[in-house]
C-alpha positions in Angstrom: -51.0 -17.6 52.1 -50.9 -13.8 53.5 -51.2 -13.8 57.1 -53.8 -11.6 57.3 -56.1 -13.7 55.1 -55.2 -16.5 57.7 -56.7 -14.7 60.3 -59.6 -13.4 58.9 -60.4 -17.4 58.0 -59.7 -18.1 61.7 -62.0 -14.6 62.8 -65.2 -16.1 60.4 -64.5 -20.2 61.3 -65.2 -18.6 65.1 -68.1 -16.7 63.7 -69.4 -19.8 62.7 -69.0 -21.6 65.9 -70.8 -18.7 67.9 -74.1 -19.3 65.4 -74.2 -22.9 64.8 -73.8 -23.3 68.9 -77.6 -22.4 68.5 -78.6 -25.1 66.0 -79.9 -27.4 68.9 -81.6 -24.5 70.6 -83.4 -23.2 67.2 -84.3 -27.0 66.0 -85.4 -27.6 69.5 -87.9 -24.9 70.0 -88.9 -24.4 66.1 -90.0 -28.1 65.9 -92.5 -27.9 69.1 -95.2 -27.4 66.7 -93.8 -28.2 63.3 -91.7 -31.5 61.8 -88.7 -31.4 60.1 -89.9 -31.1 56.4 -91.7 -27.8 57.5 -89.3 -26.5 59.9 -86.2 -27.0 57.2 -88.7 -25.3 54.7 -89.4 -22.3 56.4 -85.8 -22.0 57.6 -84.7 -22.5 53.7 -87.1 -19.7 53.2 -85.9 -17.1 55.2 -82.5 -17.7 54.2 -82.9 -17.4 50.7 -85.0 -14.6 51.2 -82.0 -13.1 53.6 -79.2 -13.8 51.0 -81.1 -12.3 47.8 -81.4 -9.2 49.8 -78.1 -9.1 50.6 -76.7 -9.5 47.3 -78.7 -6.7 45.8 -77.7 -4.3 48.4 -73.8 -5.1 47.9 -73.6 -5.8 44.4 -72.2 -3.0 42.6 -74.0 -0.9 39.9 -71.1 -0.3 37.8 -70.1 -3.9 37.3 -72.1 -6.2 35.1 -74.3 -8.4 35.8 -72.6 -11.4 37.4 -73.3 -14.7 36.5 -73.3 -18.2 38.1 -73.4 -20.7 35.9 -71.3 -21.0 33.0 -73.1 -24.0 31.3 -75.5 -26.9 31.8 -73.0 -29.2 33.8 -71.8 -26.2 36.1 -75.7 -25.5 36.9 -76.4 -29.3 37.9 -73.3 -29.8 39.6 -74.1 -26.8 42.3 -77.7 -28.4 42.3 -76.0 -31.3 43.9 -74.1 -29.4 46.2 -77.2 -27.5 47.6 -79.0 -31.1 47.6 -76.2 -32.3 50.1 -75.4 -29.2 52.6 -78.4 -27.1 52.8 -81.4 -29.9 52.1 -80.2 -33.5 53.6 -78.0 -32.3 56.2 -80.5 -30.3 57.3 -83.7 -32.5 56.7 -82.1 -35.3 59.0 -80.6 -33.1 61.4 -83.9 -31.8 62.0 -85.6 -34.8 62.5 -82.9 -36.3 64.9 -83.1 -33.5 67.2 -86.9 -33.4 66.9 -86.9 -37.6 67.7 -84.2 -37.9 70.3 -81.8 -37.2 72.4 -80.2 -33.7 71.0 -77.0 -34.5 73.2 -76.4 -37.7 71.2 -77.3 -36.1 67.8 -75.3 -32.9 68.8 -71.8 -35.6 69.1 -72.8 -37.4 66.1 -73.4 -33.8 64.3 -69.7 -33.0 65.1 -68.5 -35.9 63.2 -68.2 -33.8 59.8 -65.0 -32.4 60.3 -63.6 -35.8 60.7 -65.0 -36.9 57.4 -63.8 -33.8 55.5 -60.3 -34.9 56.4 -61.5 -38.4 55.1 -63.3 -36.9 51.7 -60.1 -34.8 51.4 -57.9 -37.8 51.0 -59.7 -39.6 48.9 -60.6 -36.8 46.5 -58.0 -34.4 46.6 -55.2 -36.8 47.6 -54.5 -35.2 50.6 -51.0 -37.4 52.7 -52.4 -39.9 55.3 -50.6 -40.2 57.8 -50.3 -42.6 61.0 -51.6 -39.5 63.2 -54.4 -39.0 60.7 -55.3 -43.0 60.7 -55.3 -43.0 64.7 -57.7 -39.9 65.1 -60.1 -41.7 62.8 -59.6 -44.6 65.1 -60.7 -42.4 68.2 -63.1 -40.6 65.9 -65.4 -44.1 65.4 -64.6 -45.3 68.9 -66.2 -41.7 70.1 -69.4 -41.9 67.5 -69.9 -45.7 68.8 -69.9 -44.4 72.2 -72.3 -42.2 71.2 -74.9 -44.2 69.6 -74.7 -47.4 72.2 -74.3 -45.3 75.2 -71.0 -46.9 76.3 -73.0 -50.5 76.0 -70.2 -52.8 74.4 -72.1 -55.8 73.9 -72.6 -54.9 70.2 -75.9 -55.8 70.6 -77.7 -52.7 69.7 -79.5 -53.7 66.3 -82.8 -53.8 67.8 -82.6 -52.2 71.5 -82.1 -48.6 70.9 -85.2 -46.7 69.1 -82.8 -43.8 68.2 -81.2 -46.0 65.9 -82.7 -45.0 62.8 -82.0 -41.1 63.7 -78.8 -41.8 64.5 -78.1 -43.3 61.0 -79.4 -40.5 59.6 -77.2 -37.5 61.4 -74.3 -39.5 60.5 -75.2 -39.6 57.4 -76.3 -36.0 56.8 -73.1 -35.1 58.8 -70.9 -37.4 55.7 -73.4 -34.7 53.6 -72.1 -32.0 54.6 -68.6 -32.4 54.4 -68.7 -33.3 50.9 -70.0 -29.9 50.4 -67.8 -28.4 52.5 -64.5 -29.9 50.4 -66.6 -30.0 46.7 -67.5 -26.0 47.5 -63.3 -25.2 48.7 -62.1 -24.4 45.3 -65.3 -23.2 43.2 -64.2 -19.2 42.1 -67.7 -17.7 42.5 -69.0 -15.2 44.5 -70.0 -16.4 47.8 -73.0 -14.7 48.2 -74.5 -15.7 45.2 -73.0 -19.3 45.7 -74.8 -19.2 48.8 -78.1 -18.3 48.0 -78.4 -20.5 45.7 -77.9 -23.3 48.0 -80.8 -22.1 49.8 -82.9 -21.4 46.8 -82.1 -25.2 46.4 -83.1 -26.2 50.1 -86.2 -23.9 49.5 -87.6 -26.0 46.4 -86.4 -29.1 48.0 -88.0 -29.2 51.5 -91.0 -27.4 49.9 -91.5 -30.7 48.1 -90.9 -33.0 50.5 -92.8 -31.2 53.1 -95.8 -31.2 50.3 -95.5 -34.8 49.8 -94.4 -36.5 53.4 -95.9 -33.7 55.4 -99.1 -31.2 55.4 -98.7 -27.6 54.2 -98.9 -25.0 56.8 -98.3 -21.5 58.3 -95.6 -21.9 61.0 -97.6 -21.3 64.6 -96.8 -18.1 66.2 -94.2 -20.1 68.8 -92.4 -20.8 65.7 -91.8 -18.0 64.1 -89.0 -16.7 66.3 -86.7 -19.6 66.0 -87.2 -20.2 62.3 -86.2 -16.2 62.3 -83.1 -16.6 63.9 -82.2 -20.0 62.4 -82.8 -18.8 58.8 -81.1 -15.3 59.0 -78.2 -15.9 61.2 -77.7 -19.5 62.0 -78.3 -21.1 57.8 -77.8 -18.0 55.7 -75.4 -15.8 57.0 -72.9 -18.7 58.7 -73.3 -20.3 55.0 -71.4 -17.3 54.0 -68.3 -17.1 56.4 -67.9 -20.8 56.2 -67.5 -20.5 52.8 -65.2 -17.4 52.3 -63.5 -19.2 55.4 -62.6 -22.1 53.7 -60.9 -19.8 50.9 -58.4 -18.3 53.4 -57.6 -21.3 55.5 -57.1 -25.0 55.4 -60.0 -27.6 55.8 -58.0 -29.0 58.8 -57.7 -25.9 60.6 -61.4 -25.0 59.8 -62.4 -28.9 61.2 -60.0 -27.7 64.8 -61.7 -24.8 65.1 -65.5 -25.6 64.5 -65.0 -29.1 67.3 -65.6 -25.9 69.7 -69.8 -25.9 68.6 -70.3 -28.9 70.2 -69.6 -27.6 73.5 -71.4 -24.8 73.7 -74.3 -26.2 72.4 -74.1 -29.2 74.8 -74.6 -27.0 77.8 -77.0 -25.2 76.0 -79.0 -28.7 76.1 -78.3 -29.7 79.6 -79.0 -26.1 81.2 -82.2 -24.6 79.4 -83.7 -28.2 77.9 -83.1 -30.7 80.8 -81.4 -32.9 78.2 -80.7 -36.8 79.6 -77.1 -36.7 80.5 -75.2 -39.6 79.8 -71.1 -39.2 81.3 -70.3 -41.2 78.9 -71.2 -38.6 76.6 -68.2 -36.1 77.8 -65.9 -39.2 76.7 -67.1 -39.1 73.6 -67.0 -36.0 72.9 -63.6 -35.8 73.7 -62.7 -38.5 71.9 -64.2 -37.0 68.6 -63.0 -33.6 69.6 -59.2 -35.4 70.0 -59.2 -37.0 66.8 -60.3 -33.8 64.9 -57.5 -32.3 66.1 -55.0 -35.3 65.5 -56.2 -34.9 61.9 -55.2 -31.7 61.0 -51.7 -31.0 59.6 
């Protein structure tokens, strides 16, 4: 690997932590009047909308015309990866920060990058080794910390009404990093790639917003936020995670982005009023340490 390449990787991985240190801020203030099946569908719009653009003012007139899909299976297969990290992630990120505590769902958020080391080893056969198997360890200690709020009694089944949210992040959070290490070695063009994914996200929250939801314009309080969050925050990050993930290991991509979570948390506590929970800064650093202990 050229040097240079390594550092632009590292240059775009801290791209990516300067715009999705807004995600709380832009979910926060785009759902006041929307849920998350319209919010995720507007955003999706924009994106796409951002992405075509961008792709017909860069392409270049003397090459042909690219395409994505070299057969049926191809097409299906990037279908499923724009079903898991620009639809679900989203659609149950969304709804945890519109339903509770965005300092929780902002910890749990930051669990991906532990489970890309995890979806790494089982799909690419990536070494485990003891330091990877006790950052794991702190990585579940930190997310139960999380969800129970430092309660140890284990008896959190029916007492906590966040439960159900919390499930969900986690899960969309497992999402995402499947993308993220499925979407590593695909040799396409990323901005294509990328709007794809959105076009995906687009047709997907449009449907589930049509079905579980009520079609509407986005109030004018809205519009702002879903601006932001669809141009810069979704679409363009979309792009230098991607072409980041070309030029630098997964591990040292996971290091890097455990920096969000920190910004955005004071973003929450400062201009939101967010509950604060100290045991919240230990788990954060436990699920910051083990993201580090994982990488090689």
């Amino acid at each position: 690997m050229k040097l240079q390449d390594k550092h632009i990787g590292i240059l775009l991985c801290l791209g990516c932590v300067i715009l999705w240190s807004l995600i709380p801020v832009v979910a926060k203030t785009g759902q006041n009047n929307l849920d998350h099946h319209s919010f995720l569908f507007y955003s999706s719009l924009v994106s796409f909308i951002t992405l075509y653009f961008l792709t017909q003012f860069t392409k270049d007139p003397k090459k042909k015309e690219y395409s994505l899909f070299k057969d049926k299976g191809e097409f299906f297969y990037l279908i499923v990866l724009g079903l898991l990290g620009t639809y679900i992630y989203y659609l149950f990120l969304y709804y945890g920060y519109k339903t509770s505590n965005g300092t929780q769902v902002l910890i749990l958020q930051y669990t991906w990058p532990i489970f890309i080391v995890i979806f790494s080893t089982i799909l690419f056969k990536e070494p485990v080794s003891g330091k990877k198997i006790f950052g794991l360890f702190l990585g579940f200690i930190g997310v139960s910390m999380a969800i129970t709020k430092g309660n140890i009694s284990f008896q959190f089944s029916y007492n906590y009404p966040s439960l159900k949210a919390m499930t969900l992040v986690l899960i969309g959070s497992m999402c995402f990093a499947l993308f993220s290490v499925l979407s590593k070695n695909l040799k396409k063009d990323t901005l294509h790639l990328t709007s794809f994914y959105f076009l995906c996200a687009t047709i997907f929250s449009f449907i589930s917003m049509a079905l579980f939801s009520k079609i509407k314009l986005p109030p004018p309080n809205t519009i702002v936020p879903i601006l932001i969050n669809g141009c810069l925050v979704n679409g363009i990050s979309y792009v230098m995670w991607i072409k980041a993930l070309k030029k630098i290991s997964p591990y040292i991509a996971a290091s890097l982005v455990f920096l969000t979570p920190i910004f955005a948390a004071a973003y929450l506590i400062i201009f939101f009023n967010e509950p604060f929970n100290y045991v919240y800064i230990l788990s954060l650093i436990l699920i910051i340490t083990s993201g580090l202990f994982c990488i090689n």
